[in-house]
MIVO-432140 format. One record per residue: residue number from 0; z, y, x negated of N, C-alpha, C in turn. Coordinates in steps of 0.001 Angstrom, whole numbers, padded with zeros to 6 digits. Last residue first. Layout:
BEGIN
(site NUM,(Z,Y,X),(Z,Y,X),(Z,Y,X))
...
//
This chain:
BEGIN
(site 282,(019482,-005757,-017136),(018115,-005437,-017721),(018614,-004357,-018666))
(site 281,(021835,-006879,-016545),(021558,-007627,-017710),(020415,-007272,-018027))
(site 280,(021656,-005870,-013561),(022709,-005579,-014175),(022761,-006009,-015809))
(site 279,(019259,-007318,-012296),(019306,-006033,-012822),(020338,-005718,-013541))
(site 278,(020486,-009856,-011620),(019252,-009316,-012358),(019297,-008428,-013573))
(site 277,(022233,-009386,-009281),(022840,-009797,-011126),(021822,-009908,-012180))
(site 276,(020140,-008184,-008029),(021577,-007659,-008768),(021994,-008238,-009830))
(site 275,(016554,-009010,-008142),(017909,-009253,-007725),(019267,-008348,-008900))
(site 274,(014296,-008450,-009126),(014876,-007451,-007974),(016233,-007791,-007834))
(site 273,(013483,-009737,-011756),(014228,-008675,-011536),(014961,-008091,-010535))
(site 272,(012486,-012733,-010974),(013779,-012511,-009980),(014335,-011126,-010778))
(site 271,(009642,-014535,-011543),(010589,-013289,-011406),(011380,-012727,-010578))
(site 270,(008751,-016765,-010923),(009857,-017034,-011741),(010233,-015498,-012292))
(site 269,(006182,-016175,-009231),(006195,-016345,-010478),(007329,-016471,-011577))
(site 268,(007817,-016694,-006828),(006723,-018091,-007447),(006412,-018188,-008358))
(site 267,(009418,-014623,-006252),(009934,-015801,-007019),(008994,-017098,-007577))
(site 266,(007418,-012763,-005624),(008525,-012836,-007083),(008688,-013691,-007306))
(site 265,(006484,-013491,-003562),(005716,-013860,-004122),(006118,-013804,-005903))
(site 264,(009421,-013127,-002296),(008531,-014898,-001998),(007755,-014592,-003381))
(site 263,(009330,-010136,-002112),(010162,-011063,-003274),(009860,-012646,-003141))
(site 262,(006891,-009865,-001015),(006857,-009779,-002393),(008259,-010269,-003222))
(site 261,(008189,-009942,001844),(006792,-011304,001088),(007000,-010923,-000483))
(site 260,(010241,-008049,001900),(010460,-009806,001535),(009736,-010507,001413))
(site 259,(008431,-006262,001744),(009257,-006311,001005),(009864,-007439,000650))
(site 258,(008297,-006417,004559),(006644,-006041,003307),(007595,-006486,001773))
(site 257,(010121,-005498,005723),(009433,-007035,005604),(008671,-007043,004689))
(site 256,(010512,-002644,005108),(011446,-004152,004412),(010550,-005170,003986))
(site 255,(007957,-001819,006124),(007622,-002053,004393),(009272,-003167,004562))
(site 254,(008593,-002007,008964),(007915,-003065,008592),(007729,-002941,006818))
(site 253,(010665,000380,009049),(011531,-001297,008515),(010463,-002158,008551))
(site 252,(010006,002396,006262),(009768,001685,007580),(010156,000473,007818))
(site 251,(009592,004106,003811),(010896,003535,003537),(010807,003281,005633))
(site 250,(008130,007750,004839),(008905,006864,003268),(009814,005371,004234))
(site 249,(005400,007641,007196),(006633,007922,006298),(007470,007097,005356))
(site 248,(002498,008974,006327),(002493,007523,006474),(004608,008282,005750))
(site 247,(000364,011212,008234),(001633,010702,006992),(001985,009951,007140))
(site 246,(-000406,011298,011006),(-001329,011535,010063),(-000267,011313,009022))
(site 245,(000904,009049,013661),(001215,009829,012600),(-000099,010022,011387))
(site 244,(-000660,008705,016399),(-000127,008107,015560),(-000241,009193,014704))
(site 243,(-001922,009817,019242),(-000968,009882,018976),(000124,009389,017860))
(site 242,(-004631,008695,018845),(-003916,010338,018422),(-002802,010329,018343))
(site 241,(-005299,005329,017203),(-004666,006114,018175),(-004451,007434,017830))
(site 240,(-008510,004419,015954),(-006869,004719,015157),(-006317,005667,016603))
(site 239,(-010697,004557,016219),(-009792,003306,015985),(-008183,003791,016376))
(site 238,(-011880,006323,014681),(-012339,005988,016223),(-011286,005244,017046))
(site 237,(-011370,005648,012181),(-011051,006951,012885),(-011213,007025,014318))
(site 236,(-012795,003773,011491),(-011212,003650,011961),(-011001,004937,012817))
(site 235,(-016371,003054,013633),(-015485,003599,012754),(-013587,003781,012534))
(site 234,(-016848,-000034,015293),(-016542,001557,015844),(-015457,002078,014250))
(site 233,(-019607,-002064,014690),(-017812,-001740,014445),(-017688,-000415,014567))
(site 232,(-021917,-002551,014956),(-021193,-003326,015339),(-019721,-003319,015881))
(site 231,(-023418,-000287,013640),(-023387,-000347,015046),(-022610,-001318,015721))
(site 230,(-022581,-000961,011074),(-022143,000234,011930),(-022435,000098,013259))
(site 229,(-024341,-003310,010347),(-022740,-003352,010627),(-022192,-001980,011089))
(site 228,(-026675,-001908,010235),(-026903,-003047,011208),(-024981,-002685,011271))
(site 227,(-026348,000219,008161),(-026775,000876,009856),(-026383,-000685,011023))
(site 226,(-026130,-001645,005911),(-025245,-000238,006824),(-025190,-000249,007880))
(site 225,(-029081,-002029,006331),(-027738,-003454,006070),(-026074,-002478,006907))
(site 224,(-030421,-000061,005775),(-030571,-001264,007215),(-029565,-002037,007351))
(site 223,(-029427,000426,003123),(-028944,001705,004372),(-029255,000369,005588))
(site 222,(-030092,-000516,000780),(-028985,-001498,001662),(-028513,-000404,002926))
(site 221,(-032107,000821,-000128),(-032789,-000347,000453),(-031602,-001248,001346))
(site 220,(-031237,002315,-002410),(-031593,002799,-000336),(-031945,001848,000513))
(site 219,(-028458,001600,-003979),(-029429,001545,-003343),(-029923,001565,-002438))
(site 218,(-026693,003508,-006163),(-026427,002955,-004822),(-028194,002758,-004265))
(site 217,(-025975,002540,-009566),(-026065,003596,-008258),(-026597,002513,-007102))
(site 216,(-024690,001809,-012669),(-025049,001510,-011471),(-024604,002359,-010375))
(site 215,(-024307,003585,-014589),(-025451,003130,-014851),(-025453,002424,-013647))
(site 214,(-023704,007399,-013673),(-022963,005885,-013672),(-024384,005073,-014158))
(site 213,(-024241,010292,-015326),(-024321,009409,-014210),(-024085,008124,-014537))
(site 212,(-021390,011808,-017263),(-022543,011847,-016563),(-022896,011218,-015210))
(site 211,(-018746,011647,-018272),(-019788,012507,-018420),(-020908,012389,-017796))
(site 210,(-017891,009391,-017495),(-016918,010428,-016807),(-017877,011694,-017997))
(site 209,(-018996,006441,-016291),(-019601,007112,-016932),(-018647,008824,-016445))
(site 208,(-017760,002880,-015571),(-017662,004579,-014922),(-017742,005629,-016080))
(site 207,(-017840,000389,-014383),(-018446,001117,-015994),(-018372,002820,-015040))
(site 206,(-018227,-001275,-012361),(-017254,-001351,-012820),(-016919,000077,-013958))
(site 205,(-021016,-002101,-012210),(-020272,-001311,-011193),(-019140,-000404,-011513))
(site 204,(-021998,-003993,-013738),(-022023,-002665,-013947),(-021247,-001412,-013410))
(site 203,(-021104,-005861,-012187),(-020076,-005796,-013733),(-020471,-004268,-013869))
(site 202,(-021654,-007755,-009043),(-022345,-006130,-010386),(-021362,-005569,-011204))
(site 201,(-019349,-008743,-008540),(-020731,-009198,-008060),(-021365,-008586,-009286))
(site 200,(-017031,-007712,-009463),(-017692,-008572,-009768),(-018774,-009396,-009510))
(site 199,(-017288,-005166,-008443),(-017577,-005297,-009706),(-017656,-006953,-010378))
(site 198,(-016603,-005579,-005518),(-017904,-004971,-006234),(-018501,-005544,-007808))
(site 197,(-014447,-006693,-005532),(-014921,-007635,-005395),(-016596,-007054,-005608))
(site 196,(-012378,-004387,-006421),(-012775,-005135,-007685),(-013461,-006195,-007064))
(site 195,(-013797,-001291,-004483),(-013054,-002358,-004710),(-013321,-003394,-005819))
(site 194,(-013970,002065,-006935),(-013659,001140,-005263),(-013392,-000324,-005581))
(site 193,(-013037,002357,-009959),(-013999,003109,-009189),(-014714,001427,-007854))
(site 192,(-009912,003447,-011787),(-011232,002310,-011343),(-012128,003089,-010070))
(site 191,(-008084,004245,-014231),(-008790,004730,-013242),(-010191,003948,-013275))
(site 190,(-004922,003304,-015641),(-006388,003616,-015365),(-007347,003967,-014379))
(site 189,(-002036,002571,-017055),(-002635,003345,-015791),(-004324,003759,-016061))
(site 188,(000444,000959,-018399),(-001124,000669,-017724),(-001420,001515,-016898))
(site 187,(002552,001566,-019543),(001289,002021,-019633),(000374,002044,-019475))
(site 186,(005903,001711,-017097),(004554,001094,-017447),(003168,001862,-018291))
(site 185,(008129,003277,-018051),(008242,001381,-017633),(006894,000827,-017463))
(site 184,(007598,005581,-018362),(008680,004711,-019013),(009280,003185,-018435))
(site 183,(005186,006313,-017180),(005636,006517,-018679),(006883,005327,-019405))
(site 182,(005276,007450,-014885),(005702,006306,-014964),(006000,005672,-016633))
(site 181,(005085,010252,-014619),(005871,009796,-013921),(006297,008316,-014400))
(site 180,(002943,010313,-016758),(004063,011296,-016907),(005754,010818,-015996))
(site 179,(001233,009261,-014831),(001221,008745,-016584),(002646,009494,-017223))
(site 178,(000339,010948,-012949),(001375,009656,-012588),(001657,009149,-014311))
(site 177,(-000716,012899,-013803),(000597,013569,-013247),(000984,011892,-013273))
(site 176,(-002841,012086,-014960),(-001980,012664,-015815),(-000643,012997,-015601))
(site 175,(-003968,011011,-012833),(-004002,009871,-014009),(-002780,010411,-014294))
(site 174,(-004754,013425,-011455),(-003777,012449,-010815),(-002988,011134,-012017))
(site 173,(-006880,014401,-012469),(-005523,014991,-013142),(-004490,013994,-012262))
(site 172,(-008781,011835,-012652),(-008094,012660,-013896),(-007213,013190,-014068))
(site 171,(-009298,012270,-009711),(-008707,010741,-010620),(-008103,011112,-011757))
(site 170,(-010411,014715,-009348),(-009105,014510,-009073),(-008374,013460,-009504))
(site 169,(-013069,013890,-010827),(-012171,015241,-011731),(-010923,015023,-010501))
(site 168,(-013956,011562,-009344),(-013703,011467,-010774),(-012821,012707,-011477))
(site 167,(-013059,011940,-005990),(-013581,012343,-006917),(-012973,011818,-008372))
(site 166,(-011030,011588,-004410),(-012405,011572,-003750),(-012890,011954,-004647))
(site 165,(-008812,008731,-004656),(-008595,010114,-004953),(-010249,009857,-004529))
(site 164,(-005590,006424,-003610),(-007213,006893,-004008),(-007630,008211,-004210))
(site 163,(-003921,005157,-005862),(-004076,005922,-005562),(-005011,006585,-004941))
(site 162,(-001905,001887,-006445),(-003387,002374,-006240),(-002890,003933,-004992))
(site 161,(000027,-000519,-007982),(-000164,000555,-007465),(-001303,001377,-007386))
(site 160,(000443,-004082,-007980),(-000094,-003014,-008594),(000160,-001632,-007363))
(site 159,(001178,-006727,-009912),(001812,-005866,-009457),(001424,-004973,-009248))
(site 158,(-000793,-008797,-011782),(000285,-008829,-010410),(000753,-008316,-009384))
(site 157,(-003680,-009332,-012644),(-002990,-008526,-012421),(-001987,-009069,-011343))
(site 156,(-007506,-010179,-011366),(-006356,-010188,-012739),(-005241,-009016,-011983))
(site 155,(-008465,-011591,-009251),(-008440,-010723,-009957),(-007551,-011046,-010751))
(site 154,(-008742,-014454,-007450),(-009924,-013898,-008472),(-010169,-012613,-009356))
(site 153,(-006819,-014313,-006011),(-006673,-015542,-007325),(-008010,-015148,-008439))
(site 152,(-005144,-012016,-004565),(-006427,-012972,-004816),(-006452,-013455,-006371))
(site 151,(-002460,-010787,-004301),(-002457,-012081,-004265),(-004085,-013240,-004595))
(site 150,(-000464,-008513,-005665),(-002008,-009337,-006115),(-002130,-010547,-005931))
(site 149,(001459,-006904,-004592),(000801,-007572,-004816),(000131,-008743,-004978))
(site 148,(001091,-003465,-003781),(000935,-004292,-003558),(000813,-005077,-004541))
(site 147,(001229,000156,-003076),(001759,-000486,-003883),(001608,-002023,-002850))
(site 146,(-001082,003034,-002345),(-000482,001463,-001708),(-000146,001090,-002973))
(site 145,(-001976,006431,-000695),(-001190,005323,-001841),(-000829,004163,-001253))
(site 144,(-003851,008913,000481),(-003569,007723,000685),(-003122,006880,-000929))
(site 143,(-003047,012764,-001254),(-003655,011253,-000931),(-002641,009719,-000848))
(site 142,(-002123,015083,-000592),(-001226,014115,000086),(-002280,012486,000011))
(site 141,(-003967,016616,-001959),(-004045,016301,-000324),(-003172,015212,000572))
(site 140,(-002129,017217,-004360),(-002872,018185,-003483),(-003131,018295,-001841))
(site 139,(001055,015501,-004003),(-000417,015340,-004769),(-001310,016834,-003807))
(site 138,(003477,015015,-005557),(003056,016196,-005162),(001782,016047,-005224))
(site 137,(005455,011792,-006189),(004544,012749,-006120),(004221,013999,-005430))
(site 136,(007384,010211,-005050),(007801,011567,-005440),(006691,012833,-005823))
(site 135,(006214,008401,-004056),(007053,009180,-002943),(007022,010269,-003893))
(site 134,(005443,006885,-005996),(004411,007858,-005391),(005043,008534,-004502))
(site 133,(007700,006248,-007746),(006794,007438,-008083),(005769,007969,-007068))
(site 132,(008404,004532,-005721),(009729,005508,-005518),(008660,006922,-005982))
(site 131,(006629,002609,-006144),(006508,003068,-005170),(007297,004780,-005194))
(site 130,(007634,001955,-009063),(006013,002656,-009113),(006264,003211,-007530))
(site 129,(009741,000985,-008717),(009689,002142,-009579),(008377,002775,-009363))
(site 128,(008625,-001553,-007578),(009669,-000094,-006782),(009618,000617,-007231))
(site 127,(007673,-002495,-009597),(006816,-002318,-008679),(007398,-000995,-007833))
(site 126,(009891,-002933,-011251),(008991,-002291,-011627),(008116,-001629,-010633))
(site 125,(011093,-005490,-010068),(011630,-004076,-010226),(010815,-003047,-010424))
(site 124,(008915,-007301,-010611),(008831,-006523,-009088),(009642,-005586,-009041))
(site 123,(006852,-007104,-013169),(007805,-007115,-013024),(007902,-006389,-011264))
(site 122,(004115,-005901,-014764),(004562,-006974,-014793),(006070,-007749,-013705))
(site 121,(001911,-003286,-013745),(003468,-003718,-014015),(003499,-004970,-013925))
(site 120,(-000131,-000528,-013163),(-000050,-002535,-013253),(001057,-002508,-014057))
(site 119,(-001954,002009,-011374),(-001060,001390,-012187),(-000781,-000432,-012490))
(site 118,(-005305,003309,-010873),(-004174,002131,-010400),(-002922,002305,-011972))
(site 117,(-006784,006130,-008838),(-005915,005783,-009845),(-005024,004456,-010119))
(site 116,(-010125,005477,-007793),(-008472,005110,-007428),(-007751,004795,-008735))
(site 115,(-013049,006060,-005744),(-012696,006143,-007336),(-010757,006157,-006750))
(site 114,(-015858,006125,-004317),(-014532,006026,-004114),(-014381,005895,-005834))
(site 113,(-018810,006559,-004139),(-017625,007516,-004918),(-016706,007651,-004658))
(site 112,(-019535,004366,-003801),(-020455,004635,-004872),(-019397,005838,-005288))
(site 111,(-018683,004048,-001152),(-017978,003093,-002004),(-018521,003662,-003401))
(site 110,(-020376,004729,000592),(-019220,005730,000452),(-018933,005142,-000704))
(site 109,(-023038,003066,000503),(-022919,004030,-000158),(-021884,005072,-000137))
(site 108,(-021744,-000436,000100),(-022339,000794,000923),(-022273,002011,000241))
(site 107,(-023657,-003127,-001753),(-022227,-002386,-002010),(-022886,-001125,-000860))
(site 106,(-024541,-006167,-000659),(-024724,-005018,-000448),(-023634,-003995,-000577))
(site 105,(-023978,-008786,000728),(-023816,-008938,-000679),(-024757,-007041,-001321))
(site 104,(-023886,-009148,003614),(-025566,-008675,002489),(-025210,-008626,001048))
(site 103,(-021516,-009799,004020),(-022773,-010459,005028),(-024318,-009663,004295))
(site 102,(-019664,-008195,002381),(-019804,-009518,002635),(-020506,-010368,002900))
(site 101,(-020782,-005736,002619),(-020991,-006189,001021),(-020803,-008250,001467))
(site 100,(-020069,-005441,005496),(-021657,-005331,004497),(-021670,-006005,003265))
(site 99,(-017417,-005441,005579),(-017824,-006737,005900),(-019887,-006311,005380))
(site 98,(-016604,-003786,003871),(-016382,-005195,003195),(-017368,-005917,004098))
(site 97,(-017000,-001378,005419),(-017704,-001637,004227),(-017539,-003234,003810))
(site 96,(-014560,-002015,007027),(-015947,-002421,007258),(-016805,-002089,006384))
(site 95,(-012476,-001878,005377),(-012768,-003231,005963),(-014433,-003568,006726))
(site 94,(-012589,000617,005052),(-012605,-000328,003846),(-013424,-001693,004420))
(site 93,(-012856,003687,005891),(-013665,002229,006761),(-013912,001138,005408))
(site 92,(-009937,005571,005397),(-011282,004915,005276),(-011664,003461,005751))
(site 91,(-008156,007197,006822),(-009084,006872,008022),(-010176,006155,007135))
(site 90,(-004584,006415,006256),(-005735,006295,005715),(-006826,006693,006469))
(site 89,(-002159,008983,006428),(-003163,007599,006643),(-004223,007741,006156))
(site 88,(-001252,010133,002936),(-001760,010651,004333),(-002337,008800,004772))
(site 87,(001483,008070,001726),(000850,009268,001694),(000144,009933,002982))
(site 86,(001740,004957,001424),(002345,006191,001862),(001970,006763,001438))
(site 85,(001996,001307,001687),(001070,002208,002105),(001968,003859,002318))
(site 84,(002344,-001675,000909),(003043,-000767,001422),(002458,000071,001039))
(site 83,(001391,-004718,000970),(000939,-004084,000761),(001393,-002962,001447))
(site 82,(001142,-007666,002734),(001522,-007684,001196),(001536,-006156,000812))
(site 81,(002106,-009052,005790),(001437,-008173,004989),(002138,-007710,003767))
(site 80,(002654,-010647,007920),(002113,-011286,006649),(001518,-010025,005553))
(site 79,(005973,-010353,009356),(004671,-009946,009122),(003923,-010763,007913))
(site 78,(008559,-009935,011583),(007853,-011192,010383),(006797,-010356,010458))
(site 77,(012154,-009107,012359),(010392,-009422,012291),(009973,-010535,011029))
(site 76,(014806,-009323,013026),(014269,-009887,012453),(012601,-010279,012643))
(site 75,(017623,-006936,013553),(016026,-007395,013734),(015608,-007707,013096))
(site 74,(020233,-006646,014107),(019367,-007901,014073),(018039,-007920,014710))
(site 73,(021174,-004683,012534),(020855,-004293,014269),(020352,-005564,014355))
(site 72,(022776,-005690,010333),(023438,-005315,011039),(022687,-004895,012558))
(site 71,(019742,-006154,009044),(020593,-007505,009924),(021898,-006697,010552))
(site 70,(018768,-004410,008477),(017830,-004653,009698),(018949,-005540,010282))
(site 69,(020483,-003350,006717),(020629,-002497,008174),(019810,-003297,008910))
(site 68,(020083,-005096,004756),(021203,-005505,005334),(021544,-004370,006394))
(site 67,(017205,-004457,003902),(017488,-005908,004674),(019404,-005991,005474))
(site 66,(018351,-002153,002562),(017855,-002309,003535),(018164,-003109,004591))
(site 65,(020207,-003154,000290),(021105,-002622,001494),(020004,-002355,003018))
(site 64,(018620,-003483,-001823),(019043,-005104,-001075),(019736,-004102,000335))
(site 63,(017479,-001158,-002323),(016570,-001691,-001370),(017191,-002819,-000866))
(site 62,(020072,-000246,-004113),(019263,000373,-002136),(018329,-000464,-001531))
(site 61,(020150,-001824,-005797),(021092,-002269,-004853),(020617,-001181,-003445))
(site 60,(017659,-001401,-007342),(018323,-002525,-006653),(019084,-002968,-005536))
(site 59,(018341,000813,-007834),(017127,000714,-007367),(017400,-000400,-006782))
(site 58,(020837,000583,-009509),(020896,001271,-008629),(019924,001191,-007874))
(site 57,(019437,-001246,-011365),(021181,-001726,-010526),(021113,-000767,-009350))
(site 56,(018240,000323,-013104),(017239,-000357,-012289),(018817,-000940,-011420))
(site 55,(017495,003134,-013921),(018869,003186,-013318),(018186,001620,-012375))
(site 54,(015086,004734,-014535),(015896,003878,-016177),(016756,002748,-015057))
(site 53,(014867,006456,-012380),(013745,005067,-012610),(014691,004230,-013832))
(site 52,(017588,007880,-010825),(017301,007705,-012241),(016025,006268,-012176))
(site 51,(016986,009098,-007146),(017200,007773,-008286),(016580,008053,-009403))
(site 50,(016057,010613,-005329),(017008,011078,-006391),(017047,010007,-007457))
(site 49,(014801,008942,-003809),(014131,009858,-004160),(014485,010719,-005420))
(site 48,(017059,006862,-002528),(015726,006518,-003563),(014994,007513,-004253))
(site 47,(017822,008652,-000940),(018751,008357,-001998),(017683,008290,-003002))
(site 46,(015849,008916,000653),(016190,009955,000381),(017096,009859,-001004))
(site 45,(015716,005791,001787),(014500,006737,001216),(014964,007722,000257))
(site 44,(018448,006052,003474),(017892,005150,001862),(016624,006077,001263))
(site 43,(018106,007679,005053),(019088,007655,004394),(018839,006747,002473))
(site 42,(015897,005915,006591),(015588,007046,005903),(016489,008135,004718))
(site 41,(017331,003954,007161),(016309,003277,006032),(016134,005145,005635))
(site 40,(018821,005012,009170),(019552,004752,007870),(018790,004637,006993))
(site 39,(016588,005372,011122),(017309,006513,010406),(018199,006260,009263))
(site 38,(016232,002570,011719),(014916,003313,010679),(016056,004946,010501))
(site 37,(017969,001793,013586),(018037,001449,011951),(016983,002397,010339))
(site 36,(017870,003317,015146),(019039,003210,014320),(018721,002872,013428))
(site 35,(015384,002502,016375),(015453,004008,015720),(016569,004310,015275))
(site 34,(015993,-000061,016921),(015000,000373,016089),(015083,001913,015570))
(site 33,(017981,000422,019120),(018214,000122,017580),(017048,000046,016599))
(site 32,(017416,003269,020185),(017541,002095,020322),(017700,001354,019230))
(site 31,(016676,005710,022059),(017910,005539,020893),(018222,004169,020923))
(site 30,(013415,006980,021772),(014906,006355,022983),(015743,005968,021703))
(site 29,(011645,009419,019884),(011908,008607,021076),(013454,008016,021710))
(site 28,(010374,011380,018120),(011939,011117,018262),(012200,010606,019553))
(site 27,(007779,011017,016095),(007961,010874,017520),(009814,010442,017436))
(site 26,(007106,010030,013399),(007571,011801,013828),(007919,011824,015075))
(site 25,(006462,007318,013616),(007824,008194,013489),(007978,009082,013092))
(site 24,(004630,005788,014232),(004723,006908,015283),(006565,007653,014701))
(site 23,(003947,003569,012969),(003080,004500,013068),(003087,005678,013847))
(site 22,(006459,002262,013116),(005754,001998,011925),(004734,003643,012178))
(site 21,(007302,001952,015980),(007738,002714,014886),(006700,003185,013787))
(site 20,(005467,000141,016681),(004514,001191,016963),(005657,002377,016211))
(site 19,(005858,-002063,014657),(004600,-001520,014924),(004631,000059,015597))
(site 18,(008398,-002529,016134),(008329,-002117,014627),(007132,-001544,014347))
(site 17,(007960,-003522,018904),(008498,-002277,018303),(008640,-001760,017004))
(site 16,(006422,-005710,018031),(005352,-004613,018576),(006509,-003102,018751))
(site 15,(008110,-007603,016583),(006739,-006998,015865),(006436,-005627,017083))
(site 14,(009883,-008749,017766),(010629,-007310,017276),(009347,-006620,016711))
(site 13,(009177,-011590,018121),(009053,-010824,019032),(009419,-008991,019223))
(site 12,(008624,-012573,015392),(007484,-011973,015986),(007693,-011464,017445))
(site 11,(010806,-014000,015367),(010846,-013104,014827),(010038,-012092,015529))
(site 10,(012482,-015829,018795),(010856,-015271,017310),(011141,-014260,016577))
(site 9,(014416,-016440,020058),(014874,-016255,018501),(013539,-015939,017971))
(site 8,(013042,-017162,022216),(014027,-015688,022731),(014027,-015330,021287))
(site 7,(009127,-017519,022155),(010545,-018220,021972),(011892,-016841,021573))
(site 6,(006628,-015517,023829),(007339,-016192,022837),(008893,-016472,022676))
(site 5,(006454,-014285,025859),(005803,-015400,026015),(006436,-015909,024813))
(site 4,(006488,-011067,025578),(008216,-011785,026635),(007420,-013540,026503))
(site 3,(004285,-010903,023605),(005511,-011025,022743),(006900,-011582,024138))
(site 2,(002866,-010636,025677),(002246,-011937,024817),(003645,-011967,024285))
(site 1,(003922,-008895,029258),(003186,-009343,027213),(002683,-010075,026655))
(site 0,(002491,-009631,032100),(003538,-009985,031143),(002966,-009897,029743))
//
């Protein structure tokens, strides 16, 4: 018997393991069930979203409130705790296990020395959509991995953000230029950081990205034992990650809704309520 036929008939958490494996398998045209009803309307939405005026915030508005209102016409009501909507190619980088080195040796690993990620930062959760809708619309070379999220650690700065990753300092650049163009008119924050911000604050130097030369902080050989010990622990994602799951992460999944209703929770704590209609209609 499952774990999910063990939970109470009304759990949310009992719609999690079909949304899940939606979530990661929808190029697969499976059984006709209301999960795959509903995710074909969300894709109806997507598509609208794609056409959308960014100025046009009533209209941005009122597609994403119509989501939540296909999950409740099929009544599915998941739950997730996740902050952070994800589209482009999957991901296969080993974030989490780099973290756990830097965690348990206070040791940055040496992929991390040339990750590098275009971010955007917006004040506002209307805004935030506007930034997602931009990475849908993007054209990027390799289809790089994108996440709009936010900011819930108390130890960075920033609310709202969008992150691009790119494998190089000369693709961070022209990516800067194509999203700076895209977003232009609701945010100017766009910069280009180099891997995660719990690096840079261990080592500030970290942070300092030298786009003529060499960085003043590099990677040391002395943390390869530290590497090698947590690699043998943890089977790489790629290892991880089922074949049969989608290499593209698709637009507009009914787990981003949910993804969607933590960030309006985390809207409203900061006493921003753009997303809402009568909101938007007075922006």
């Amino acid at each position: 018997v499952s774990r999910a036929t063990k939970l109470p008939i009304d759990s949310p958490k009992k719609h999690m393991p079909m949304i899940m494996l939606r979530h990661n398998t929808m190029s697969f045209d499976g059984h006709d069930d209301r999960y795959q009803r509903a995710q074909g309307e969300l894709k109806q939405v997507a598509n609208k979203l794609l056409k959308v005026d960014l100025a046009n915030d009533k209209q941005i508005v009122s597609c994403f409130s119509k989501c939540e209102s296909i999950l409740a016409k099929y009544e599915i009501s998941g739950e997730t705790d996740e902050t952070q909507i994800f589209t482009g190619a999957v991901s296969k980088l080993d974030c989490k296990r780099h973290m756990l080195t830097f965690n348990n040796f206070n040791t940055i690993p040496s992929f991390c020395f040339g990750c590098y990620k275009v971010q955007v930062q917006t004040n506002t959760l209307i805004n935030l959509l506007k930034i997602l809708i931009s990475f849908w619309k993007m054209d990027l070379p390799t289809n790089n991995t994108a996440k709009c999220m936010v900011e819930t650690r108390t130890y960075v700065t920033g609310t709202y953000k969008g992150l691009i990753y790119c494998d190089s300092i000369l693709e961070a650049k022209k990516i800067e230029i194509i999203l700076n163009e895209l977003v232009g008119v609701f945010s100017n924050d766009v910069i280009i950081k180099r891997g995660c911000s719990e690096y840079a604050i261990a080592y500030p130097d970290y942070s300092k990205i030298n786009f003529d030369g060499e960085h003043s902080c590099k990677y040391d050989p002395a943390g390869k034992q530290y590497e090698d010990f947590i690699n043998q622990q943890y089977l790489p994602n790629s290892d991880l990650v089922p074949k049969c799951y989608d290499n593209y992460r698709s637009k507009l999944t009914i787990k981003d809704v949910l993804t969607f209703k933590n960030w309006k929770k985390f809207a409203n704590s900061l006493n921003d309520f753009s997303y809402m209609e009568e909101c938007a209609l007075n922006l």
